[in-house]
Backbone bond lengths (Angstrom), bond angles and torsions (degrees), N, CA, C in turn:
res aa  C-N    CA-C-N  psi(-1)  N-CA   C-N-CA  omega(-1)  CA-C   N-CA-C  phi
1 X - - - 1.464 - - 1.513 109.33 -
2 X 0.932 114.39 145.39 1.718 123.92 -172.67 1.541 116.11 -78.57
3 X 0.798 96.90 122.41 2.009 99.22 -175.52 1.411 108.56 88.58
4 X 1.609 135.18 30.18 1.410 136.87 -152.52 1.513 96.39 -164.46
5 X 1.630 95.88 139.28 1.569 95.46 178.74 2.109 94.40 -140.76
6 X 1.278 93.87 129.90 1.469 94.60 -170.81 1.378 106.06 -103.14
7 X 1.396 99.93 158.25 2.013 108.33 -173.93 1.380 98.98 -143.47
8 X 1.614 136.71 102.87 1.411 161.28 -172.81 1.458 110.33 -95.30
9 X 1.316 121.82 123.08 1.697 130.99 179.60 1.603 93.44 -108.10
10 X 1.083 113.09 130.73 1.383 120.04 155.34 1.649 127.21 -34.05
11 X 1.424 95.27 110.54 1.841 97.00 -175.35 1.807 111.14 -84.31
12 X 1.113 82.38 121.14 1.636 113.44 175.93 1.479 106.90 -56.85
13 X 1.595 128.54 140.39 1.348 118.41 -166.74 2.106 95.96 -101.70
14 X 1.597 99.29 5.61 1.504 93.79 -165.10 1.559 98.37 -90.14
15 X 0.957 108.07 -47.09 1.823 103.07 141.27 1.438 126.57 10.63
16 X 1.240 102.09 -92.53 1.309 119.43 173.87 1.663 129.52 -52.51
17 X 1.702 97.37 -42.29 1.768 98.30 164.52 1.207 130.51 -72.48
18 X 1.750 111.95 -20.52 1.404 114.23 143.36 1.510 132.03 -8.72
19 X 1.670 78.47 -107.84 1.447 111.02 150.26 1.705 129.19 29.43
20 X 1.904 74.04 -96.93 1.383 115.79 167.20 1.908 121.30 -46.09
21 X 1.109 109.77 -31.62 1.320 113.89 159.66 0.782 134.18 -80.28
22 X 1.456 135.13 -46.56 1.473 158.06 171.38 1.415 101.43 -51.06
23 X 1.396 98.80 -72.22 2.024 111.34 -154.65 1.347 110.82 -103.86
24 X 1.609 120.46 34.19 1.829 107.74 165.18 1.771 93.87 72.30
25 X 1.264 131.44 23.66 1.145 116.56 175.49 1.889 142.20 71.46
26 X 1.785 93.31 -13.65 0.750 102.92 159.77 1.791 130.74 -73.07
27 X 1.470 105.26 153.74 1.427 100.59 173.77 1.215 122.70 -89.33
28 X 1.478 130.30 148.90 1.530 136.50 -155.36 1.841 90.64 -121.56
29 X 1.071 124.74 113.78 1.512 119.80 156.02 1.546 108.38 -93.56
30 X 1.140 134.77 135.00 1.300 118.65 151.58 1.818 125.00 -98.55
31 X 1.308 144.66 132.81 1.214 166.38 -153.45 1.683 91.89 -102.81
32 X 1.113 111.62 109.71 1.864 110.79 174.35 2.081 101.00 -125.08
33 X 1.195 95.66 93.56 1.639 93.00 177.53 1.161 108.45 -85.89
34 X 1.383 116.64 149.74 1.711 124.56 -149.63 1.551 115.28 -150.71
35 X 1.492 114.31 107.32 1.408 103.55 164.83 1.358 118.84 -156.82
36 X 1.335 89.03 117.62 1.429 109.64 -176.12 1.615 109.27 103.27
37 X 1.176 113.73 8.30 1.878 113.95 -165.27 1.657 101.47 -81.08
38 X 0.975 133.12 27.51 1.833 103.52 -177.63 1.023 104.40 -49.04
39 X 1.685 130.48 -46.08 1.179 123.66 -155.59 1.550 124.66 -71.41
40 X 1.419 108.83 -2.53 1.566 131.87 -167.13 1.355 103.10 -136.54
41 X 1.105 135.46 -15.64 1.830 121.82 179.05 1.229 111.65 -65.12
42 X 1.539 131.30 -16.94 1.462 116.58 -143.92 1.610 80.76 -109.61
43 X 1.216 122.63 -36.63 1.706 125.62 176.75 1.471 94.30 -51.43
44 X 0.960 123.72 -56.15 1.497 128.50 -155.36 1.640 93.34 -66.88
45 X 1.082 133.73 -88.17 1.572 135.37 178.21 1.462 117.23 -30.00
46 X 1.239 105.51 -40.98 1.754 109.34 -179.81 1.379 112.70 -91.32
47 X 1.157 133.82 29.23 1.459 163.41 140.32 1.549 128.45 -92.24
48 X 1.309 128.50 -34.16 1.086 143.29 -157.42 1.341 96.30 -81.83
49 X 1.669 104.20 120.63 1.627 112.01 -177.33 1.603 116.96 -48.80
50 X 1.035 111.27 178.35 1.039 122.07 179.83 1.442 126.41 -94.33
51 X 1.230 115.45 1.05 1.519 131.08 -171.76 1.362 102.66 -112.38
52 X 1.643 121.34 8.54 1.514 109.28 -178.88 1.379 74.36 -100.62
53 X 2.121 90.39 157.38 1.316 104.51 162.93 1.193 125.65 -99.34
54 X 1.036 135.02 -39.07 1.698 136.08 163.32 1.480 113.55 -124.15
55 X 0.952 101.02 155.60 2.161 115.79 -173.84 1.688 89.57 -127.98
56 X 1.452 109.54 114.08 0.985 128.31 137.90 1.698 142.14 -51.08
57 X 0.773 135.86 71.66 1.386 125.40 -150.70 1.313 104.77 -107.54
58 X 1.867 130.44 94.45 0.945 125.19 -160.34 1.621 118.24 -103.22
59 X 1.416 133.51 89.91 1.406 108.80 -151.26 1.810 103.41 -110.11
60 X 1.243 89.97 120.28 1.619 129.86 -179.15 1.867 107.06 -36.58
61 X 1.015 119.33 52.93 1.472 111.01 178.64 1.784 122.13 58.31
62 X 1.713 115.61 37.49 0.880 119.96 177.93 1.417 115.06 -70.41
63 X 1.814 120.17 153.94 0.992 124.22 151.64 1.168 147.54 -67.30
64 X 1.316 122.49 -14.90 1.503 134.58 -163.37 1.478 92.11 -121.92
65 X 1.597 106.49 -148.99 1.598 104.35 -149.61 1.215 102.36 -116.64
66 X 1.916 124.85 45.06 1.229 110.46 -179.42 1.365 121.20 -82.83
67 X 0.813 143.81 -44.53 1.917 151.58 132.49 1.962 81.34 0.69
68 X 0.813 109.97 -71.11 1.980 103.12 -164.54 0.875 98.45 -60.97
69 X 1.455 141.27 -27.46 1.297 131.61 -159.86 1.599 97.06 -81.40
70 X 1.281 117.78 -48.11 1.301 120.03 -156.62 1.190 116.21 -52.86
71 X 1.469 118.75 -46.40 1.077 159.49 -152.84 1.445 100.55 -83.45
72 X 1.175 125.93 -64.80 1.615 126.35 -175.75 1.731 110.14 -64.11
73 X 1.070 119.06 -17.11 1.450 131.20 153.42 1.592 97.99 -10.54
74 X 1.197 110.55 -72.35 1.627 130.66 -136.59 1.593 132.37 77.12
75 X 1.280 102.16 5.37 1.511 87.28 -176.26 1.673 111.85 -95.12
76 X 1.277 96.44 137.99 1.988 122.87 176.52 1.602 94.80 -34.45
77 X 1.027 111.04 -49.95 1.736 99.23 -128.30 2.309 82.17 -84.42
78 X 1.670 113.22 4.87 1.197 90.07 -160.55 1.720 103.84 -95.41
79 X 1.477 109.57 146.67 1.296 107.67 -171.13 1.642 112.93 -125.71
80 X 1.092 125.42 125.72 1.518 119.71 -161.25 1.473 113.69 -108.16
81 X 1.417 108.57 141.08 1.429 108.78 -174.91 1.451 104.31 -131.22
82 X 1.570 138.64 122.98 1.414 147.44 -156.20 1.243 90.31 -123.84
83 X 1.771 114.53 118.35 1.383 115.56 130.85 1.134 130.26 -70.74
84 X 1.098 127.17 162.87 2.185 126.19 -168.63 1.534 98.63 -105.16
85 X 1.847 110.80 -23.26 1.250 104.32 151.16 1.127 122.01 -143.54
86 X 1.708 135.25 -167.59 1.114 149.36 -173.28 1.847 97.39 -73.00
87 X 1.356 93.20 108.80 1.465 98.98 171.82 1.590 137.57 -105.63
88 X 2.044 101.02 -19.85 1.306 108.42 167.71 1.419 88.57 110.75
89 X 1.341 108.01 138.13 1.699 142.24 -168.31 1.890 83.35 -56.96
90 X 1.430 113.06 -52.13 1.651 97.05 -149.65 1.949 97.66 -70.61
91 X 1.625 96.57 -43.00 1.478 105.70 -176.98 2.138 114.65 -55.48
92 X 1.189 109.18 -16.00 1.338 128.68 167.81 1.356 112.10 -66.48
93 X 1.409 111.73 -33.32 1.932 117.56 -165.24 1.261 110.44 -117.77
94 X 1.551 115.07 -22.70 1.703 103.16 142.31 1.395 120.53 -70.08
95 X 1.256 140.45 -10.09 1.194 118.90 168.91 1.161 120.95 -96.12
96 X 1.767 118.65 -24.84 1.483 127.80 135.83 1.624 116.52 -10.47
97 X 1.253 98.16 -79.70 1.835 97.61 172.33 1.159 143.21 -70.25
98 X 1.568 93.36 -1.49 1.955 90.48 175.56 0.975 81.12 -96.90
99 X 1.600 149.42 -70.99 1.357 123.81 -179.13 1.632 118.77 -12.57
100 X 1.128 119.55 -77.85 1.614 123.15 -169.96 1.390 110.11 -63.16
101 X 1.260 111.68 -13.28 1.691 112.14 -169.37 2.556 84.31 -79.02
102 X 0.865 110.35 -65.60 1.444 113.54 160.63 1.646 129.94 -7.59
103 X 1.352 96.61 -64.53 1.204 121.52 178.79 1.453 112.15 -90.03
104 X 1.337 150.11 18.52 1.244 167.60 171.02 1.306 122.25 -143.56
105 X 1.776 111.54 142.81 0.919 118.68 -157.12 2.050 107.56 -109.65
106 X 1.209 96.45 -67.31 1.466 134.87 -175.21 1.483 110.08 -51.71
107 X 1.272 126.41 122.64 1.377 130.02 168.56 1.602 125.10 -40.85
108 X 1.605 103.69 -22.54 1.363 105.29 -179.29 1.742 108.21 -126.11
109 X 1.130 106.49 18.71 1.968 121.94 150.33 1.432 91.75 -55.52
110 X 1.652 93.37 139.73 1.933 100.37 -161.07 2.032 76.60 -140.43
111 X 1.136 79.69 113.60 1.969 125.38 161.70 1.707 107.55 -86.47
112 X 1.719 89.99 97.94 1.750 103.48 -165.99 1.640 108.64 -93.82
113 X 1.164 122.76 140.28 1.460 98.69 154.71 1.643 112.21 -129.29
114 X 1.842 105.98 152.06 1.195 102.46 -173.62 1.362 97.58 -132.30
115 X 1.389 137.69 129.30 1.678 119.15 -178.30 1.248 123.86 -69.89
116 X 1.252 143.54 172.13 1.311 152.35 -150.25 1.348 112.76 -115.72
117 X 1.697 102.72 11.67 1.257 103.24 176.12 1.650 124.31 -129.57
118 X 1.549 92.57 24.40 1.543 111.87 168.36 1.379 130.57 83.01
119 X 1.510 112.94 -6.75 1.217 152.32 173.52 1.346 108.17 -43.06
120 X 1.009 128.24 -34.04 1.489 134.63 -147.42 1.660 103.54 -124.19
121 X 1.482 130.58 104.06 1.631 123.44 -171.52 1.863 101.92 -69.38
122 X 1.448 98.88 134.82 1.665 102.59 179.69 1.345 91.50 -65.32
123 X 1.708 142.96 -51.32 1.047 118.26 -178.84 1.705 154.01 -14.74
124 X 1.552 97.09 -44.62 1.199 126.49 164.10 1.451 136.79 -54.89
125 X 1.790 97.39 -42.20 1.388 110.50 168.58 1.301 134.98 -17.15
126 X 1.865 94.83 -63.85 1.941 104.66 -177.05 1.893 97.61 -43.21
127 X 1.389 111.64 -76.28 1.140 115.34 172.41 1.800 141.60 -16.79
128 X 1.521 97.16 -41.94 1.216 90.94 170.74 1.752 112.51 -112.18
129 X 1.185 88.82 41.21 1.702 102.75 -179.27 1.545 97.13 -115.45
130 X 1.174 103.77 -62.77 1.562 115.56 -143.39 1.857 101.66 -49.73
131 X 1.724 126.92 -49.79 1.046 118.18 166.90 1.230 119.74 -25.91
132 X 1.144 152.64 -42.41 1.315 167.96 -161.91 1.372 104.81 -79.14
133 X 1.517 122.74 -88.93 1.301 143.94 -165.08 1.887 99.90 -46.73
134 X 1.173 95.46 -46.11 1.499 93.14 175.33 1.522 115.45 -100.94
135 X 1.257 138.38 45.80 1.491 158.78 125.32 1.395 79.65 75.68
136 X 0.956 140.77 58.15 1.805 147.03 112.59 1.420 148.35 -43.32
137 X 1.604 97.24 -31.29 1.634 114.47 169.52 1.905 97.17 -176.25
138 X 1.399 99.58 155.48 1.342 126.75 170.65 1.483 113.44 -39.52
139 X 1.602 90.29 -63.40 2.051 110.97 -163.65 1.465 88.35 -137.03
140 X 1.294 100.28 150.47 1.981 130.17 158.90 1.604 120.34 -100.21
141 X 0.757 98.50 117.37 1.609 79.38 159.76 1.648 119.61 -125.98
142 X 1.003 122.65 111.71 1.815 105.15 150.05 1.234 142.52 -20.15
143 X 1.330 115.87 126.55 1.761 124.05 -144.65 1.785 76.85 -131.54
144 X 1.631 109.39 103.07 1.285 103.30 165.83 1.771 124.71 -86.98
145 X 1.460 99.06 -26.34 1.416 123.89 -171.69 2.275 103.31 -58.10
146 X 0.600 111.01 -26.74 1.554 106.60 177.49 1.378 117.65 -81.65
147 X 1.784 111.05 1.68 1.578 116.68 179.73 1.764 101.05 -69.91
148 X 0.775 143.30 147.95 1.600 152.54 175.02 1.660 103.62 -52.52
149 X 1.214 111.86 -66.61 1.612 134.72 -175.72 1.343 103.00 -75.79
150 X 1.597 143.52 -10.29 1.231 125.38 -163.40 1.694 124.35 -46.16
151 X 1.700 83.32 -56.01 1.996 116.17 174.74 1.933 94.80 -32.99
152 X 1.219 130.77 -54.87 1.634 148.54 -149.35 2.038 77.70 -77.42
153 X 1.706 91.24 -75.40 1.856 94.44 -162.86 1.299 114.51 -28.97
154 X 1.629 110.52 -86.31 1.150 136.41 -162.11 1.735 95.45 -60.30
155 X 0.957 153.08 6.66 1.132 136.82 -169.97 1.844 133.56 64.91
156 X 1.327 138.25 164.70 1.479 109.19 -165.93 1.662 101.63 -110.69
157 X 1.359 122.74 4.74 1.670 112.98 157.80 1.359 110.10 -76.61
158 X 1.312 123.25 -42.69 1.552 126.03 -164.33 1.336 93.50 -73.64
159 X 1.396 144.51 -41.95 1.132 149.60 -153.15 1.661 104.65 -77.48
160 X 1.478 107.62 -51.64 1.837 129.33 -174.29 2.019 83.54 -47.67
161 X 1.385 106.43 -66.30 1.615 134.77 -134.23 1.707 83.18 -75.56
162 X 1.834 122.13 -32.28 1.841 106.67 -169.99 1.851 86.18 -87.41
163 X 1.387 140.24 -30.29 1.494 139.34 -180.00 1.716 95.22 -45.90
164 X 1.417 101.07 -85.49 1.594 107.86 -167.58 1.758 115.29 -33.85
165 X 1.055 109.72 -59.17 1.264 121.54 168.54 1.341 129.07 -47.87
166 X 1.185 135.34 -33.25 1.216 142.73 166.08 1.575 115.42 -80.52
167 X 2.046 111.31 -21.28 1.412 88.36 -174.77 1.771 103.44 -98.45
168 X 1.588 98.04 -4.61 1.520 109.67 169.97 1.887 112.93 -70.38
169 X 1.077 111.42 -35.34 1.327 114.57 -168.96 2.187 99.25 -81.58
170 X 1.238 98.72 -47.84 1.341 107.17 162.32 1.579 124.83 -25.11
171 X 1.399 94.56 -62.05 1.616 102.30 172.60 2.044 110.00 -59.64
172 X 1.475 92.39 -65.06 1.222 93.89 -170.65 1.903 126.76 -30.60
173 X 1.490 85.70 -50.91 1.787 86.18 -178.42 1.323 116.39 -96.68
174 X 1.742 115.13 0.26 1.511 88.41 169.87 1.464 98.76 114.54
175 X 1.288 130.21 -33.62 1.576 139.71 -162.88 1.554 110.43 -116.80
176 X 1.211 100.71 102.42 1.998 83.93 150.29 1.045 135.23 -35.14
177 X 1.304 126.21 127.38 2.156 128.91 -164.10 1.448 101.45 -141.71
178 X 1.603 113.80 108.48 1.777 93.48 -170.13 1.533 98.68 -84.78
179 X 1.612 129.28 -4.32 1.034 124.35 -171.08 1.623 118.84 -157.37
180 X 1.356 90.24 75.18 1.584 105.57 -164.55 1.561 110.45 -46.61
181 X 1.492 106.08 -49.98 1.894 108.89 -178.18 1.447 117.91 -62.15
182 X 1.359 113.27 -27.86 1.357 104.08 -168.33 1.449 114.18 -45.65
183 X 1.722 130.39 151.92 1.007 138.71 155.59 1.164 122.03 -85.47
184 X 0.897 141.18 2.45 1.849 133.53 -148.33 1.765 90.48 -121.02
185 X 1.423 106.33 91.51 1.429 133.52 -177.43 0.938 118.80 -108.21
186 X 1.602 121.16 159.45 1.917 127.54 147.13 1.263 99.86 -135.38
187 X 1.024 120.36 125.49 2.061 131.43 153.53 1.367 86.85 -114.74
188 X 2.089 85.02 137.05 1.380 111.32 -166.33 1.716 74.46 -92.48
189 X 1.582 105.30 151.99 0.907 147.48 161.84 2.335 118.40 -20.63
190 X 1.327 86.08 -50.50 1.413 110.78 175.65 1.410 107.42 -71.25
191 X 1.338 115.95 -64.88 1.430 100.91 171.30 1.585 135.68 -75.24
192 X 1.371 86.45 -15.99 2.072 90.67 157.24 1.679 107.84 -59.71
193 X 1.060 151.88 -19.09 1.211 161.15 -132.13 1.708 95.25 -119.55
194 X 1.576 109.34 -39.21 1.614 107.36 -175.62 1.241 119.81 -85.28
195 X 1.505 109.64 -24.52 1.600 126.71 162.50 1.474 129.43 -20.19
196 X 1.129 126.83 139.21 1.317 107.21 162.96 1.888 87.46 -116.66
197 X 1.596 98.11 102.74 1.485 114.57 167.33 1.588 114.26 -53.04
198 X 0.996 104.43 -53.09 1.807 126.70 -165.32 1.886 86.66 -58.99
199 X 1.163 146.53 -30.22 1.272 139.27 -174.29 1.130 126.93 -111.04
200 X 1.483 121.59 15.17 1.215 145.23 -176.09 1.532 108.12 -78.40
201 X 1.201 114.05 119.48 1.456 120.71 -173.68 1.640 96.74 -36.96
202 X 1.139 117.28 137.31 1.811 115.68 163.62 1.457 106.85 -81.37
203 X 1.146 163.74 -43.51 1.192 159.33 -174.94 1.268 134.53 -109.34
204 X 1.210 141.74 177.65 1.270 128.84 173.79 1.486 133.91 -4.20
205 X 1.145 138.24 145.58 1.510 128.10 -166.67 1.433 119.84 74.02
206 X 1.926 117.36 -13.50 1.561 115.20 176.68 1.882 103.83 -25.47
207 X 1.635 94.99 -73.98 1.510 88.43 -166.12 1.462 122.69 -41.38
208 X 1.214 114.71 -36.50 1.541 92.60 -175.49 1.360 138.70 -70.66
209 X 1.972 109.08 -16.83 1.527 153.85 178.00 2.066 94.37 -78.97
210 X 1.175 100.87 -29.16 1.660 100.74 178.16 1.003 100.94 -86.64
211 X 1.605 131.95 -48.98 1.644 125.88 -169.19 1.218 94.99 -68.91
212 X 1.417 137.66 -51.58 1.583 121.50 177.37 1.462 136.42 -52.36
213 X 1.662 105.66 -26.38 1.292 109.72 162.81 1.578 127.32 -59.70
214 X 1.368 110.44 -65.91 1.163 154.33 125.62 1.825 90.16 14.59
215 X 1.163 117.59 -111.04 1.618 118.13 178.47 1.644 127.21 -35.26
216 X 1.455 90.99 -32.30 1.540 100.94 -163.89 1.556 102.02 -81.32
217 X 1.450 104.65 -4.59 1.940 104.24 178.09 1.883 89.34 -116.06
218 X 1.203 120.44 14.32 1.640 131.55 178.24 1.615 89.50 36.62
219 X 1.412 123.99 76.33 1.385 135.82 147.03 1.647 91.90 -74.42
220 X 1.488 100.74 169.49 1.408 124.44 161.03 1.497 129.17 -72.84
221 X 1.079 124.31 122.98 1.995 104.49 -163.97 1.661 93.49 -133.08
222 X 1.052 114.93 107.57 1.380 112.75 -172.69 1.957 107.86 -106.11
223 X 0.912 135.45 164.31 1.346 140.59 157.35 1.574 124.06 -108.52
224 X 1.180 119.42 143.47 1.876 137.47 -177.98 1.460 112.66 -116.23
225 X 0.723 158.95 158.97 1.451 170.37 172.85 1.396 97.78 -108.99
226 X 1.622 113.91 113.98 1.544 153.41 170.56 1.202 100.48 -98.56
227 X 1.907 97.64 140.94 1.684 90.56 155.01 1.525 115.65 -93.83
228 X 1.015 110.82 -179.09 1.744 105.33 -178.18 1.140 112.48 -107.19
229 X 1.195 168.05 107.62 1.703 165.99 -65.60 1.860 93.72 163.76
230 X 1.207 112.75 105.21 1.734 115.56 171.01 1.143 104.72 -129.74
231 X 1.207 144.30 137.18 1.280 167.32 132.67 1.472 160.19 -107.37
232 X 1.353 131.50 -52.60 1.409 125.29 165.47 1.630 91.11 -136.01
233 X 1.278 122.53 -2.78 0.847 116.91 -147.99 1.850 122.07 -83.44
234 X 1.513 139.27 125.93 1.014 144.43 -176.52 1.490 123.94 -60.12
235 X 1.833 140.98 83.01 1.233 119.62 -167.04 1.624 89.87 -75.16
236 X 1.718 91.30 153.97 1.552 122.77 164.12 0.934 96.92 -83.77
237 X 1.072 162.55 -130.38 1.601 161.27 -121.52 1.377 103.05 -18.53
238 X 1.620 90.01 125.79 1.408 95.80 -178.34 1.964 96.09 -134.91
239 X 1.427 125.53 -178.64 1.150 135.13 -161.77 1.322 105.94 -68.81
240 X 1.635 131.36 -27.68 1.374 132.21 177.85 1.079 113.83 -50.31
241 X 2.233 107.23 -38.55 1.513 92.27 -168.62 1.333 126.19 -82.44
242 X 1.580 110.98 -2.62 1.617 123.91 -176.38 1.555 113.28 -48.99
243 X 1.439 122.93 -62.00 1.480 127.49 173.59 1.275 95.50 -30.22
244 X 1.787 136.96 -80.73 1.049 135.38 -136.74 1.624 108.30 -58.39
245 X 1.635 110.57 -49.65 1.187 118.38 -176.81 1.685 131.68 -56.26
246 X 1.466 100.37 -41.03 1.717 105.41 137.75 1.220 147.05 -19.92
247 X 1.831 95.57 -52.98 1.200 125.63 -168.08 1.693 104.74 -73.57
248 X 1.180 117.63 -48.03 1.472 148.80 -160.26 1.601 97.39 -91.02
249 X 1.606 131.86 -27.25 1.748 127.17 168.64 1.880 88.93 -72.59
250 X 1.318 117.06 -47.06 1.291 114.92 -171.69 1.822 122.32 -49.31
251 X 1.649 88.01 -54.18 1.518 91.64 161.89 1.331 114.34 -53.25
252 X 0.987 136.56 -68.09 1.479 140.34 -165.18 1.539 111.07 -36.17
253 X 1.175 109.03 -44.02 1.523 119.01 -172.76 0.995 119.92 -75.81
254 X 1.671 120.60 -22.95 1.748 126.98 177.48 1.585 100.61 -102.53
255 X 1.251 133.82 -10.01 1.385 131.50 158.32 1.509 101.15 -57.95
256 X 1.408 111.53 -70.34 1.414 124.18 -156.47 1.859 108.33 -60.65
257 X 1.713 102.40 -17.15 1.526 107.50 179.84 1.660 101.12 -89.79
258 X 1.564 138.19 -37.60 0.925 148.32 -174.20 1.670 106.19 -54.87
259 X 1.464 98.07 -65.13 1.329 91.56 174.63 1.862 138.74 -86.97
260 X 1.087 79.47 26.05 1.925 106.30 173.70 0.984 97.68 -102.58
261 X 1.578 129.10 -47.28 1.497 123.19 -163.50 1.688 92.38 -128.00
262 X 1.152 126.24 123.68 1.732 122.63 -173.32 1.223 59.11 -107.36
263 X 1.660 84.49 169.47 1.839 116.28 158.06 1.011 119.84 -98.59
264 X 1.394 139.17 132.20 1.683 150.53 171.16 0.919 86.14 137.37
């Protein structure tokens, strides 16, 4: 891939017999997009169950030493992917998935993502996998909003700003979404394949440009209940990216009308 330099650990076959017990046999990649995390990658990897088979860890043209971080981990299954520059959270998780699209075979191989900034409890994982692996729905998403404490965690702008957004994106495609932003995903394998990856918003707002894709080929989009995990941690999102994400519920809604009503 152009502007990307990849770093591959030898995949362990014990991995896989894992796996094979846990998850119906299917393989689990997880997608960890990364920028700026040293201080959080190594939590994130040294958490990661034991039934995933490879961790993607793709870090977005960082400055500091998260690529080192990942890496000094030690674990087999972790595989690193370097942009040379800052490419944007969404442009991070398309390359996340062509990686895993590679390394997977099976229509219902479930392409995870978890962020690199610890946010997301590995606990949860099985959960927002398993729909997938066992051909239940297309995509997962994590539903943080049903945690009791979320309103307290997440704070009450981020909280106002993930409400609005989810009941805006809601309309747009057609589906109830109690939590349109969340990241903590699986697209099975098969419907990564119907995607058009290459047009996937690169930055902020991916998810909502994914749920529109996503509907507009009427995949399955199911939701799990996540807990929400906050800590030292710095969100990027800042007010620039609001317009875009607007912009991108808007798209969603004239896709989803286009192909309800073609022309001719």
């Amino acid at each position: 891939m152009a502007g990307s330099l990849s770093q591959f650990r030898p995949f362990s076959p014990r991995f896989a017999v894992r796996l094979e017990a846990v998850l119906e046999g299917s393989l689990v990649v997880v997608v960890v997009p990364a920028f700026h995390e040293e201080a959080h990658i190594a939590r994130v990897i040294e958490t990661m169950p034991a039934f995933v088979d490879t961790i993607i860890v793709v870090d977005d043209g960082s400055a500091d030493r998260t690529g080192a971080a990942a890496l000094e981990v030690g674990d087999e299954r972790v595989r690193l992917e370097r942009h040379c520059r800052r490419r944007g959270v969404g442009a991070a998780l398309t390359a996340g998935y062509r990686a895993g699209l590679r390394l997977t075979r099976a229509p219902s191989d479930a392409l995870c993502v978890m962020a690199g900034d610890g946010q997301m409890a590995a606990d949860d994982l099985e959960r927002v996998a398993r729909p997938v692996v066992l051909g239940q729905a297309d995509y997962v998403k994590g539903d943080r909003f049903g945690d009791a404490g979320v309103r307290r965690s997440m704070g009450l702008p981020r909280w106002i700003g993930g409400q609005v957004f989810s009941r805006l994106t809601s309309a747009a495609i057609g589906q109830r979404i109690s939590d349109s932003q969340c990241g903590f995903t699986a697209l099975a394998r098969g419907a990564a394949l119907r995607l058009d990856l290459d047009g996937l918003w690169p930055s902020f707002g991916y998810p909502n440009d994914l749920l529109g894709q996503l509907r507009a080929r009427d995949l399955r989009v199911v939701e799990v209940p996540v807990l929400p995990v906050y800590g030292d941690e710095i969100s990027k999102l800042r007010l620039r990216h609001l317009p875009p994400i607007f912009f991108l519920i808007g798209r969603a809604a004239v896709r989803r009308r286009a192909r309800r009503h073609p022309s001719g």
